[in-house]
N, C-alpha and C positions, 0 to 999 in steps of 0.2 A: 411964652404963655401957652398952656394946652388948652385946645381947644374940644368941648366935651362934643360928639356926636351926636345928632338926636335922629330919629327914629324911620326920618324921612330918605338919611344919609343913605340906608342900605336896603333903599327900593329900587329896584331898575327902574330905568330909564321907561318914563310913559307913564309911571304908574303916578296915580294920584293921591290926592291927599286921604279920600277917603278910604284907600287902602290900607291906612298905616293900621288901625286898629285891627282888621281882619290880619294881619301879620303875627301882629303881638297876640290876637287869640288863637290864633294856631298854633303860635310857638310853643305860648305859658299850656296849651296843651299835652305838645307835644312832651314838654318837662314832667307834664303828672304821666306821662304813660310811659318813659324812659326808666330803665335798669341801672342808670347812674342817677346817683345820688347830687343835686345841683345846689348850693348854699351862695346867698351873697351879703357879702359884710359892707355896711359902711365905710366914712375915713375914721371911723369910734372905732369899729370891731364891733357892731350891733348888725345881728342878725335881719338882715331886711326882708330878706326872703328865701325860702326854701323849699323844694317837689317835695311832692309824695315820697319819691324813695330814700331823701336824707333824713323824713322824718322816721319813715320805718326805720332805718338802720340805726338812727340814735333814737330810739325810743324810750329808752331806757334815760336819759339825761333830759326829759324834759319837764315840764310843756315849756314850748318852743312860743309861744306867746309874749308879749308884749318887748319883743328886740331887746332880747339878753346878749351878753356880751361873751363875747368867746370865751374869755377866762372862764365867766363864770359858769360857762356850759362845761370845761376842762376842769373845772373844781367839784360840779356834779358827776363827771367821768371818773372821779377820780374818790369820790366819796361811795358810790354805787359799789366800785370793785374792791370800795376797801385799802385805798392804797391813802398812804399820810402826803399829808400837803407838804412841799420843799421848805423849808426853814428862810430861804429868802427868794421871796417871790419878785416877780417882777413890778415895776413900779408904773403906777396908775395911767395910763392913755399908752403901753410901750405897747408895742409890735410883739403878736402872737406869730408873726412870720420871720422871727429869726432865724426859725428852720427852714431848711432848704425848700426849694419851692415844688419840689417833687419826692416822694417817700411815701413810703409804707409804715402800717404802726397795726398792731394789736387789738383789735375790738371786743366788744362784748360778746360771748360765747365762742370765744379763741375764734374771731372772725376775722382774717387779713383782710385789710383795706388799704388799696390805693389812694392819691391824693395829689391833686394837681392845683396848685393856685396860680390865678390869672390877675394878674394887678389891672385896675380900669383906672384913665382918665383924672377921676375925682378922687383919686386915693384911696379908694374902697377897692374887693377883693370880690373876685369869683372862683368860688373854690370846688372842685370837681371829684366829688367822689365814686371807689369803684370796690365792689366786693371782690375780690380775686384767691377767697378762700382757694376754690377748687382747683384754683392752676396752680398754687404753690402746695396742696396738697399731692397733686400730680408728680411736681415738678419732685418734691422729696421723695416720693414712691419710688417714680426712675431711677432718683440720685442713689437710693437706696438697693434697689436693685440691678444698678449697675454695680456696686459694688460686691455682687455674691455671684454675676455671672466671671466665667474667664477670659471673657472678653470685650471689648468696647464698642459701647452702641454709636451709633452716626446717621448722622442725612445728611443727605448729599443733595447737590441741585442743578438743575441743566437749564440756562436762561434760552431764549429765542434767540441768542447769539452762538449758542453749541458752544459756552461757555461755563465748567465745571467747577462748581465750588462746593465745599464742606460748611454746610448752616449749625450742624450741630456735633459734638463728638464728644465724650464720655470720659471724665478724669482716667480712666484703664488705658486710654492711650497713652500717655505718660511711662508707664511703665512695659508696653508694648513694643514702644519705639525709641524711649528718650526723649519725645519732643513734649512742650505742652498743650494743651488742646486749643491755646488761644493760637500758636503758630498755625493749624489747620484750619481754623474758621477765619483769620486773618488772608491765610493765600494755602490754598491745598494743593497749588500743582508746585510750587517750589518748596513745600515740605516733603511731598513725596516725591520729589529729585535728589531732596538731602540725603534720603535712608535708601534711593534705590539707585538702579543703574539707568541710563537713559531711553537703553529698550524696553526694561520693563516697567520704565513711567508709560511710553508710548505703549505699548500694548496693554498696560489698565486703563488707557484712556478709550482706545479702539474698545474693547469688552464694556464699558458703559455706553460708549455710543452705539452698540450692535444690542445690547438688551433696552434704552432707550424706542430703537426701530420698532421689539417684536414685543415691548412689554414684558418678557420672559425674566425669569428670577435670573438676576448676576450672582456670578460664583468666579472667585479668584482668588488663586498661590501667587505667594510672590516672595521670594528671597530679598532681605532688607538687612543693611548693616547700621546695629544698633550699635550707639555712641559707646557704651560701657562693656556689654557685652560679648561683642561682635556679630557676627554672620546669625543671624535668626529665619526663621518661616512665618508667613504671617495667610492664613486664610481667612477672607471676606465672604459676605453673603450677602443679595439682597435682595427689598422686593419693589421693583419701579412702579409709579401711579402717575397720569397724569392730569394736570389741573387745566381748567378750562380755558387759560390764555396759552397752552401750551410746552408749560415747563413741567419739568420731572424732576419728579421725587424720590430718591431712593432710602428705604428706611432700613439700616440690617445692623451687621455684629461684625466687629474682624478679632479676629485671637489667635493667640501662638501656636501654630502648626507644628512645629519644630521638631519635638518628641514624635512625633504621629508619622510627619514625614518620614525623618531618618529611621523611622525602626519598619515606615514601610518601603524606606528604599533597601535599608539591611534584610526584610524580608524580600523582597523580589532577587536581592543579590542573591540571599540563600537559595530561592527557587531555582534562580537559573545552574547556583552551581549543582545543587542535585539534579536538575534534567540532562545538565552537562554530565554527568555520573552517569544518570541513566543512560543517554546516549551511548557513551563509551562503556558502562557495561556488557555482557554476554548474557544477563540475564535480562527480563521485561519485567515490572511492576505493576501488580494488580490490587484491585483494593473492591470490597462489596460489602452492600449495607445488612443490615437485621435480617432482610427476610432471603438474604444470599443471593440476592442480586448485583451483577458487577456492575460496579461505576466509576471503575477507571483502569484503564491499563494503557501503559506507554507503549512509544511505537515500534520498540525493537521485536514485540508481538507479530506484527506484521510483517517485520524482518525476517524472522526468523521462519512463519507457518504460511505468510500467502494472503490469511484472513484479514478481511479489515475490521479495523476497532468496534465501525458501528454495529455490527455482526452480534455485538458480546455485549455494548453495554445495553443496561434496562433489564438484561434476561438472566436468569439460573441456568447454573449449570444442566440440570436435568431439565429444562426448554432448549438446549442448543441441541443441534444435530450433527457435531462433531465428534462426538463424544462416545465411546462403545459404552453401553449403559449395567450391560455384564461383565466389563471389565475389572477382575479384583480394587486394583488401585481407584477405580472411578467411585467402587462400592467402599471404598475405604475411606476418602473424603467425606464423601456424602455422611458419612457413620459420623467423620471426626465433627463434621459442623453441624451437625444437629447434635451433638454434645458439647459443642463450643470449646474443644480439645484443641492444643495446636495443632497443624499442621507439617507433619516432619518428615519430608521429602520423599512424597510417595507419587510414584511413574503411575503413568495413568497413558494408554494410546488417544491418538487426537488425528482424526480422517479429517484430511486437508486436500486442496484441490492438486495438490504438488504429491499426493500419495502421504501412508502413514508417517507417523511421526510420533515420538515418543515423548513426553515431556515430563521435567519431575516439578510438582509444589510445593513451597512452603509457604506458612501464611504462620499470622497469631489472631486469638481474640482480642477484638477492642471493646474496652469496658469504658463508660461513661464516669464521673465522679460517684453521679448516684450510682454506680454498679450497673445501670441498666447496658446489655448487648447492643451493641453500635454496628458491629460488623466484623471483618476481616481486613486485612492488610498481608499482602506479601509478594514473594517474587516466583519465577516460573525461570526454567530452565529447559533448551531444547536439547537432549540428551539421547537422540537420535543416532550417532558416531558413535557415542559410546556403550550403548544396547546394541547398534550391530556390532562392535568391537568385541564384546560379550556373548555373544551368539556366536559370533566365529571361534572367537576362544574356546567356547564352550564345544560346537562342534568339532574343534580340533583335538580338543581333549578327550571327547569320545569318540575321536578317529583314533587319536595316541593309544589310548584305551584298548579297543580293537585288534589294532594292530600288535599290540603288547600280547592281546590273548591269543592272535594269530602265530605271534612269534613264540610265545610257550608249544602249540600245536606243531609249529613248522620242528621246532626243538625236539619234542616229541616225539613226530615221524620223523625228522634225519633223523633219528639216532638209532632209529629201526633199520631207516632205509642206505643206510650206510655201514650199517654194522653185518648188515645181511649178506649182498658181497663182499663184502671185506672176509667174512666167517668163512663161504664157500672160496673165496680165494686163497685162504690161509688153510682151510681143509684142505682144497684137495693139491695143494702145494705141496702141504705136508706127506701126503698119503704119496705121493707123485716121490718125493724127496726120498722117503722112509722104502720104495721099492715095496709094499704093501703086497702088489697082483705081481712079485718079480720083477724081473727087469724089465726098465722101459721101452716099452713096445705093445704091450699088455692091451689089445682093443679098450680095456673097462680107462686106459688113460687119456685116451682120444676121447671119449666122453666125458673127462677132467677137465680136458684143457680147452672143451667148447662150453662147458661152466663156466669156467675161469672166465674166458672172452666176453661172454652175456654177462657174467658179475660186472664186469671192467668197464662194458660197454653202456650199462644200467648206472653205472656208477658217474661215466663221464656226461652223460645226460643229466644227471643230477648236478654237479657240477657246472655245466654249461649252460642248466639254466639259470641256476644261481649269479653266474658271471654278467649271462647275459643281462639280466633283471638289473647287479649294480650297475652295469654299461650303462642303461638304458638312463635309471633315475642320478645318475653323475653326470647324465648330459654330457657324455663322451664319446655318443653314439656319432659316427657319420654317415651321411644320408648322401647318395650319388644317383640322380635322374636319367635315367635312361628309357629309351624308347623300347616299351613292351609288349606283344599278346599276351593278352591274361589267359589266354585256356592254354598259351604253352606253359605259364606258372604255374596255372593248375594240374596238369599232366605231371609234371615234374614232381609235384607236393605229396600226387596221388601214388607215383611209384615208389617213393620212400615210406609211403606208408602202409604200401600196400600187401608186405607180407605180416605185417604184423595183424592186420584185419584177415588175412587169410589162416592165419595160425589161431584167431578168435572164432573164426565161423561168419565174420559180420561184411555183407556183401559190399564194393565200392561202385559209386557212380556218379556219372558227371554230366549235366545238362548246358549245353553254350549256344545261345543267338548263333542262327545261320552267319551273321554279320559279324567276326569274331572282332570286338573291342580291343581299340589298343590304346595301350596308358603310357603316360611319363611319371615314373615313379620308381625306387628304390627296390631293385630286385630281390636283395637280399632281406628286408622287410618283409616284403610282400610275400615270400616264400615262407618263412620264417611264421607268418601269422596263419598261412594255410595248413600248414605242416604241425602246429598248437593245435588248430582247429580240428584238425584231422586226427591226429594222437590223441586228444580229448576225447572226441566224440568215438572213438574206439577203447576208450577204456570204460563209459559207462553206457555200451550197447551191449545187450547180452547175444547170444553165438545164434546166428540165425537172424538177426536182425538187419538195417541196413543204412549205410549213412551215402547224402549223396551232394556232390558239389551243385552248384548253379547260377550261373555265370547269366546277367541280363543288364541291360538300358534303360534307364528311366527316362520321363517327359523332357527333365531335363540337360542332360546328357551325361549323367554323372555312370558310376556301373555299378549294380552293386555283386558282390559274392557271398555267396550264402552257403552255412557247412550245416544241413540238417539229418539229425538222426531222430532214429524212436526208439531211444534207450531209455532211463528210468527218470529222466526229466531234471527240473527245479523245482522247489516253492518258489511262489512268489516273494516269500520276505528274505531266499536267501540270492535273488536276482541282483540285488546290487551289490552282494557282499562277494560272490564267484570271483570278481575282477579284483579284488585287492589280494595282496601276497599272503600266501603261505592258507589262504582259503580253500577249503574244499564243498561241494556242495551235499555230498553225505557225510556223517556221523566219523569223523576221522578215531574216534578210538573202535572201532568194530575193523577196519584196515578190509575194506572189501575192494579198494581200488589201487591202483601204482602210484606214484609222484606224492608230491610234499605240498600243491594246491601254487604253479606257479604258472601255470601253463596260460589261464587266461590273461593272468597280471598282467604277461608278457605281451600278450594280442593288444591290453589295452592301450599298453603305453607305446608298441610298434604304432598302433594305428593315430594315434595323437600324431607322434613323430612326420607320419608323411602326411596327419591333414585329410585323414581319414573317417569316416561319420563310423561310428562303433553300436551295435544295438543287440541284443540276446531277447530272445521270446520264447518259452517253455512253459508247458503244463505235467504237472508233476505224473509218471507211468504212462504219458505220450509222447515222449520226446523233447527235443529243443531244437532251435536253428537258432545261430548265430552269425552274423552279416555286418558285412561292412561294406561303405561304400567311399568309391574314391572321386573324385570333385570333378563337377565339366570340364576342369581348366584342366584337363591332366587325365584327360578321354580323347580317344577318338576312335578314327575308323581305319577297320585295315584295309590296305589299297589294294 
């Protein structure tokens, strides 16, 4: 037998009788100022009492007056909306609670309503209603817009135990993972054990428990093997709160990374292989925006010139101080990029801290889709080697040059200077031969045959310098050091030369250091270069004039010898040309002078040979000296 409770039952201990009614009026108060709707039915199903808020919410099905019976309040619910009555109704006194004791149902003005029936004691019902429009309008809005993001929403939750679970996750997961969402609200750490590996369970757990700490938004990749499809990427996000007893909330999205990943791990692979390029290319990679500022150039830049990167980026070219700004090629860029023309490998100089440097650019315009100017793109080349490889070419070909027109000239005079005695040797042969003056004996043949001689002897000096000149550039010359006075070499040089100055008019003389120097050096050189010197300077002195040797010591011990005359001089632009073959330094077609222009060639390349300093100084109708000096090592003193 049930026994009913009366009202005294659920007073604390102490309280008295007369409390019981201040209870019940505070209660039936509290029931008119409640948001839940409260109904209580008999053991009939007659309405015995109901708050304020079940009569607002069924307002529509009343008056609620004199304990109407539930059907008949469900046959006015049901006339109101319009809906026909079931063809077999339930039978007179049955139970309006053969529906379940908890559910939801449809109200008037499409209003969800919850419902809770509580059986009492006496067979009567207390029945507990609740408006929950707005959370299942909620609840389809999310459902709904989980279904048009890419990914699936979640909360997650962290108890006072630093114990992680999944409260809520998003049908997308499903299709994310393979699992369904009831597996992750059920147990989250052994669903994601299923689809991952055991480190990177442990380390999503470590990254919520380190954004837990700082409150900071969680963000995590994670490689997961899904059931059907295999090997996937899954990125999460989210954003932690915490509630006042301590637990965290994590609310975010995770979605398929996958595509995103791999085409940005396929791009870093492709980065690295073009820096890998770059590296091992020969050229450096530049690149600058719209207004021709550079904002990028790889390192082989620095390789190559000294400069560093940060030097160049941010600035134009015409802001750096590298750059000659009068240089053609500089002015030609400049031209090409303010017309947004390519760039097609134009050398430009570039002053670097390691000295000049030549470099060639290429580059293109970059056009945007809409057409607008983006910049430049291109590479650079240090081409340094090969402009000086060009430069020497280039000088050598106008040495080749030179020399070519030199050797037309040398051609030119031999063929004078050879055909000359050879003429007088063959005249007065003949004349000598033919008995011309009578028989031989004829004084006028003894003046024949001292022609003949000076032809012969004219002719073997031509000759021998010729010789000597291949000797010298065949590098077949040999060089023997021996201990010498240089004023006995000059003594020597001067008497072989010195009737030929005397049959000119042109005085000789020779100035030597009280202290006469002595050398270790190549006699027959050194003679050889005094004896040019001396022949030279007596072919363009005129009669009356004087050339004179001079023998002296420098600071630092070297000697120099000096052949100066004041015959009719050099220009200056034809000073460096005297010394190569077959040069002369006047007008060789007017033939005002002897030889074939080899006489200095020969000084130059003797004095090379023994390591000799080689120098000429003239001004045009005052003379010249010419000097050379031989090296401390290879000086000394006479004893």
């Amino acid at each position: 037998m049930t026994t009913t409770p009366s009202p005294t039952d659920f007073l604390l201990p102490g309280a008295g009788d007369g409390d019981v009614q201040g209870v019940w009026a505070r209660l039936a108060f509290a029931l008119g100022q409640t948001q839940i709707g409260v109904a209580v039915w008999d053991a009939g199903d007659r309405l015995v009492f109901a708050n304020a808020r079940f009569s607002e919410m069924f307002a529509d099905i009343g008056p609620l007056d004199g304990n109407p019976r539930f059907d008949t309040l469900l046959e006015r619910a049901r006339q109101a909306r319009g809906i026909a009555t079931p063809p077999a109704s339930a039978p007179s006194g049955s139970r309006h609670r053969s529906r379940s004791a908890s559910g939801e149902f449809l109200s008037f003005g499409n209003r969800t309503v919850r419902y809770h029936d509580i059986p009492t004691p006496d067979g009567g019902l207390v029945t507990v209603y609740e408006d929950v429009t707005r959370e299942r309008s909620a609840e389809a809005t999310l459902t709904a817009l989980a279904k048009t993001i890419p990914g699936a929403i979640f909360e997650l939750r962290r108890d006072s135990n630093d114990r992680i679970e999944c409260t809520y996750v998003s049908e997308r997961i499903r299709e994310l993972t393979g699992l369904a969402p009831e597996r992750f609200t059920a147990d989250w750490a052994r669903s994601v054990a299923a689809i991952s590996s055991e480190e990177e369970h442990a380390r999503l757990a470590d990254s919520l428990r380190a954004s837990a700490r700082t409150l900071e938004d969680w963000h995590a990749k994670m490689p997961i093997r899904h059931p059907e499809v295999g090997p996937r990427w899954l990125r999460a996000q989210a954003s932690p709160r915490r509630l006042l007893d301590g637990t965290i909330l994590w609310s975010g999205m995770v979605a398929d990374a996958t595509e995103t990943i791999e085409s940005n791990a396929a791009l870093a692979e492709s980065e690295r292989r073009f820096r890998d390029i770059i590296d091992i290319a020969s050229d450096w990679v530049w690149e600058s925006d719209a207004d021709g500022r550079i904002t990028f150039i790889s390192e082989r830049f620095t390789e190559s010139t000294g400069i560093a990167i940060g030097e160049f980026i941010g600035r134009t070219r015409a802001e750096l101080p590298f750059y000659d700004r009068g240089d053609p090629g500089f002015q030609a860029i400049e031209d090409d990029a303010r017309n947004r023309r390519p760039i097609h490998g134009r050398r430009l100089r570039l002053v670097v801290p390691t000295g000049d440097r030549q470099v060639s650019l290429r580059g293109r315009p970059v056009f945007g889709e809409d057409g607008r100017f983006l910049g430049y793109r291109g590479a650079g080349t240090d081409v340094t080697r090969e402009h000086e490889y060009i430069q020497r070419l280039h000088e050598a070909m106008v040495e080749a040059q030179s020399a070519n027109r030199a050797k037309s000239r040398f051609l030119a005079n031999m063929s004078h200077d050879l055909r000359t005695p050879l003429n007088a040797i063959m005249g007065f042969s003949e004349i000598m031969q033919a008995e011309v003056f009578g028989p031989v004996g004829h004084p006028r043949y003894a003046e024949y045959v001292r022609d003949v001689r000076t032809s012969a002897v004219h002719l073997l000096e031509l000759i021998d310098d010729l010789l000597d000149l291949a000797r010298i550039e065949s590098g077949r010359i040999e060089m023997t050091e021996e201990r010498l006075v240089i004023a006995d070499i000059v003594d020597e040089a001067m008497m072989l030369v010195a009737p030929r100055c005397e049959a000119r008019g042109v005085t000789l003389s020779k100035t030597c250091a009280v202290d006469a120097p002595v050398v270790r050096t190549d006699r027959r050189a050194v003679k050889q270069i005094l004896v040019n010197l001396l022949t030279n300077a007596s072919k363009f002195t005129e009669r009356g004039g004087s050339i004179e040797v001079v023998v002296e010591s420098d600071r630092s011990g070297g000697v120099w010898v000096t052949v100066r005359d004041d015959g009719c001089g050099i220009s200056p632009a034809m000073i460096d040309e005297v010394t190569k073959p077959f040069v002369q330094a006047s007008d060789p077609s007017a033939r005002p002078r002897d030889g074939v222009g080899l006489g200095l060639a020969i000084v130059r390349s003797l004095a090379e040979a023994i390591g000799a300093e080689f120098r000429i100084e003239s001004r045009l109708g005052e003379g010249t000296a010419v000097a050379f000096r031989l090296p401390a090592g290879r000086a000394a003193r006479a004893a």
